[in-house]
N, C-alpha and C positions, 0 to 999 in steps of 0.2 A: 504493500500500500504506500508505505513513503519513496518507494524507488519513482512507485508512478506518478506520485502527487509532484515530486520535484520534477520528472519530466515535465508535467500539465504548466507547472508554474513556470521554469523556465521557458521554455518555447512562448507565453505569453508572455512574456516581458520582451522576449523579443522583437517576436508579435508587434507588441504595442510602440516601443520605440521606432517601429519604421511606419506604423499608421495610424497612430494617435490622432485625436482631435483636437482640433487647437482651439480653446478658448482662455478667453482673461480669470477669469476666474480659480483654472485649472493649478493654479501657481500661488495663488495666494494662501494665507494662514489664519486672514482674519475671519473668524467663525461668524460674525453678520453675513458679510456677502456668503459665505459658503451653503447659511441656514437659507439663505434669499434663493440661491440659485435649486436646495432640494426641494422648499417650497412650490417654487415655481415650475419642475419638474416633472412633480406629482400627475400620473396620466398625461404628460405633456410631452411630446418630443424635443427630446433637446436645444435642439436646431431653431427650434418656436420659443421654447424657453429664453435661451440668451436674447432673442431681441428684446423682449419682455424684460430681462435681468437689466439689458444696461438703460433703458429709461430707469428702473426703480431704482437699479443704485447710484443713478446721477441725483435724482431727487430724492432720494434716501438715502446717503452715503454709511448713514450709524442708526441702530435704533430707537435713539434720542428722535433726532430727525422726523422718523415714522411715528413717534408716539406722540409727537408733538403737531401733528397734522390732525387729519382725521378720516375715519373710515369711509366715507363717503367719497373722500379722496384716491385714498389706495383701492377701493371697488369700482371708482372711474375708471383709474390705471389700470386697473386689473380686466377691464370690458373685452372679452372677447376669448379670452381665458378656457371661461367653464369653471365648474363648480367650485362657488363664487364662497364656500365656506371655509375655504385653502385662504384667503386673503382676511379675512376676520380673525385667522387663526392667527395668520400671521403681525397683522397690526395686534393683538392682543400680546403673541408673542415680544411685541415690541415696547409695550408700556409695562411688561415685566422687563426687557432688558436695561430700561432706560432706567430704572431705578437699583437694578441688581446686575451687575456686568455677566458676562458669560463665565469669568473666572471663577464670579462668588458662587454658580450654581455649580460651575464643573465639579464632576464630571456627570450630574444627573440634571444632564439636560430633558429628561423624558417629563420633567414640570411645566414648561412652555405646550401650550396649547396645540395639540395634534402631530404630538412630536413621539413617534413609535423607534424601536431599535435600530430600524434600518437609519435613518437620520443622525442617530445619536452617536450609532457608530460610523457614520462620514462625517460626524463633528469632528469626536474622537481623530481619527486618523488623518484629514486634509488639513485641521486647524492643530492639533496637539500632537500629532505624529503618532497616537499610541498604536500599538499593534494591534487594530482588531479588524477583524471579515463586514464589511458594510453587503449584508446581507440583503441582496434583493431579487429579484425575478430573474433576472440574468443570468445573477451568480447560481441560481438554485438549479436551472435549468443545465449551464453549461456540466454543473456538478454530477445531474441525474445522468445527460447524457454520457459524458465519459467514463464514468463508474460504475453505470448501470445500476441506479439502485432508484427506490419510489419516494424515500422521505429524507430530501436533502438535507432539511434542515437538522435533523438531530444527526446527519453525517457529518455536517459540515462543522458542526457543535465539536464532537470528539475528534474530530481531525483539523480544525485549523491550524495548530501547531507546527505539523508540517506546512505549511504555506507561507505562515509567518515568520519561518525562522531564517534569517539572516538577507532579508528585505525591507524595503521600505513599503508600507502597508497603505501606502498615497498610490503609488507607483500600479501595485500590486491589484488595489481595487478598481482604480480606474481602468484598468487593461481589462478586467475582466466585464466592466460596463460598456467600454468598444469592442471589443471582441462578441458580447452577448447583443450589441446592436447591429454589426454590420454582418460575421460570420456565423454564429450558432443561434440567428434568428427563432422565433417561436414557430415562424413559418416560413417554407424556402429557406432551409440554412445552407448556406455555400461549403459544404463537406470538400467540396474538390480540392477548395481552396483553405483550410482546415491546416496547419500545422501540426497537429496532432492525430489527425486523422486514422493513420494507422493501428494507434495503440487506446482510439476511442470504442467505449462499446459498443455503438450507436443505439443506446434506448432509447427510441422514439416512445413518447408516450401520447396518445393523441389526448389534446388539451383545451381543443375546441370551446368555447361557450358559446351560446346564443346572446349578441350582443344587441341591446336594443339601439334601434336606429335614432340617430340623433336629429332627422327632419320628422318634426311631429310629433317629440319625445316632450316627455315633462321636465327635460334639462333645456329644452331650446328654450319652449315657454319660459322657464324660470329667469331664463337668460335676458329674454326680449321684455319681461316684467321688470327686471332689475335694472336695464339701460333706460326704460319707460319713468321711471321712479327716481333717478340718478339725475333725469333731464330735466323732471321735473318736480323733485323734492318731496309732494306729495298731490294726492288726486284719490276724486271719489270715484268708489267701488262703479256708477256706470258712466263716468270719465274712461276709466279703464277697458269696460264691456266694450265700448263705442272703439278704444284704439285698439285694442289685440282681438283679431277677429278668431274668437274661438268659442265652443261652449263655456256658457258659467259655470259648471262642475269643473272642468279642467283647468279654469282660473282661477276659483278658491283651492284648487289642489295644491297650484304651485303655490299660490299665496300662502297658503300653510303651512308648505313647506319652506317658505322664505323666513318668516314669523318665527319658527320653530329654531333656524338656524339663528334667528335674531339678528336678522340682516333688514328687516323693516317690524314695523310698528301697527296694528291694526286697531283703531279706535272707529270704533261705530261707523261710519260711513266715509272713513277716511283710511286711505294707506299712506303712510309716513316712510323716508328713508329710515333705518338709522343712523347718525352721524358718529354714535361714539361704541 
């Protein structure tokens, strides 16, 4: 097992130093931008993300900055996104950092609002260098596949070790999030072109879900409700009928579901942004 894990490893590092991604962010240590760019990641293609990343951290360079705006703000910025409760999270995130720095909480970042292990451990490793596996679908997959086994995550538990030992775990996790986006895809993995190829198991496991479609879904709506409300601050319930051409059941749906996230306000015959 560790002959082949340092094969796996090596070959991705090398892998990665000839087709890395380049972004700004990639090199840096300051855990804001870092938390900014997982943030913004979340269900988000990379590629789409960085545009996004450098408005916000031109306009938000510290989470002082962000805390000191307001959320009506960063939900503007954030229009076009998708699920609009990643940005509340993170403005919330930011009125705890602006009073508590990332030092005072390290290393339990998982107190900041919507902030799960994968996160914590790309805090960890991009901002603090520690040695840990920033755990995410990528890495779960590339792991199943080359080892052939069903439950990465308690593999990947008892074997990091081999992986970590005498690398840099910036290095190490990123290669494996370009690697897991361009070559050992979810779908169409480029096996040909596979470095490891030979000594892979190739467990395919089929992983399919049925995803709903986002023309006509209760994310679009929720979407086209929240740019509706952002434009204009607030408006009654058949102010709103009249602009979003949909049944009333499906607009109180999302509205409830906006409410619920606490991204607006519902007072009797009025829908409110919230601002803070």
């Amino acid at each position: 097992m560790e002959i082949k894990s340092k094969k796996l490893k090596q070959a991705l590092l090398i892998w990665y130093k000839k087709n890395k991604r380049s972004f700004s962010w990639r090199k840096t240590k300051d855990p804001w931008k870092i938390l900014l760019i997982e943030i913004l990641s979340q269900q988000t293609q990379i590629e789409r993300a960085d545009i996004y990343y450098k408005k916000f951290i031109n306009e938000f360079p510290s989470p002082t900055s962000m805390a000191n705006s307001s959320l009506k703000k960063v939900l503007t910025m954030w229009s076009g996104l998708g699920y609009n409760n990643r940005a509340k999270r993170l403005y919330e995130s930011s009125k705890i950092l602006s009073e508590n720095n990332f030092d005072k909480i390290y290393p339990n970042f998982e107190i900041l609002p919507g902030i799960g292990m994968y996160t914590k451990n790309a805090l960890l490793s991009f901002a603090y260098e520690e040695k840990v596996l920033a755990v995410d679908t990528n890495l779960e997959r590339i792991f199943s596949r080359f080892f052939g086994i069903d439950n990465a995550k308690i593999f990947i538990k008892e074997n990091s070790d081999y992986f970590l030992k005498k690398v840099n775990s910036r290095d190490l996790n990123q290669a494996f999030m370009d690697f897991g986006s361009y070559i050992c895809k979810s779908s169409n993995p480029k096996c040909s072109m596979c470095p490891v190829e030979n000594t892979c198991s190739k467990y395919f496991v089929d992983t399919n879900k049925s995803i709903e479609k986002f023309s006509g879904s209760n994310r679009e709506l929720r979407g086209k409700l929240l740019k509706l409300l952002l434009e204009n601050n607030k408006m009654k319930r058949n102010e709103i009928y009249i602009k979003i051409s949909e049944k009333e059941e499906k607009v109180e749906k999302a509205l409830s579901g906006l409410e619920k996230d606490n991204l607006i306000t519902l007072k009797n015959n009025i829908i409110e942004i919230n601002s803070n």
